[in-house]
N, C-alpha and C positions, 0 to 999 in steps of 0.2 A: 820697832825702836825699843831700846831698855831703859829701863828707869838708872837712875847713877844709884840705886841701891842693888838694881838686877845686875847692873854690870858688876860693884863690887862683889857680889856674891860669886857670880861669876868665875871671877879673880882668886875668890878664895876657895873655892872647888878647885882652881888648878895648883895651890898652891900649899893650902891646908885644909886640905876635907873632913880633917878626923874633927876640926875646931868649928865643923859648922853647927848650929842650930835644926836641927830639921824640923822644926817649928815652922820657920820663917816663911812669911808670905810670899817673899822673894823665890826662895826655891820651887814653891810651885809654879810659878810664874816660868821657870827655864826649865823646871820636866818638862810642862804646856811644848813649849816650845820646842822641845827635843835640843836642849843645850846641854843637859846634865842627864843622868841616869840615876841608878841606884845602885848597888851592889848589895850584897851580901858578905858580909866576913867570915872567918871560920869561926869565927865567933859566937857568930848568931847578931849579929850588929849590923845594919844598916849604915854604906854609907854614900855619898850624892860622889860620881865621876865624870869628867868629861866627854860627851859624847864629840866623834869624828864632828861635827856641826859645831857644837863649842867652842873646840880646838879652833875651826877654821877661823873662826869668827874672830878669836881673840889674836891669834894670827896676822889677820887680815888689819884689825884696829891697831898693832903696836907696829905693823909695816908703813901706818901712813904718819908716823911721828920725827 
């Protein structure tokens, strides 16, 4: 189960990743889980994406509304 801080994060991996924190306790929390990933930029920047799992999940949560 997520915390309502895992899911917001969640949410904002799918929605604005470039705006996250990679700080956040949260985010470990859904690498752990294989909700999000990591990326690389051409950058050289790090940034958190939805993995297939994430996707499913958040899917799954906005079809039973």
């Amino acid at each position: 189960m997520l915390s309502p801080h895992e899911f917001a994060t969640l949410m904002l991996v799918r929605h604005a990743p470039e705006q996250i924190d990679m700080n956040r306790a949260e985010l470990d929390a859904l690498l752990e889980r294989q909700l999000v990933m990591l990326e690389q930029s051409a950058e050289g920047r790090r940034h958190p994406q939805l993995t297939d799992r994430g996707r499913s999940l958040l899917k799954a949560l906005s079809a039973g509304s």
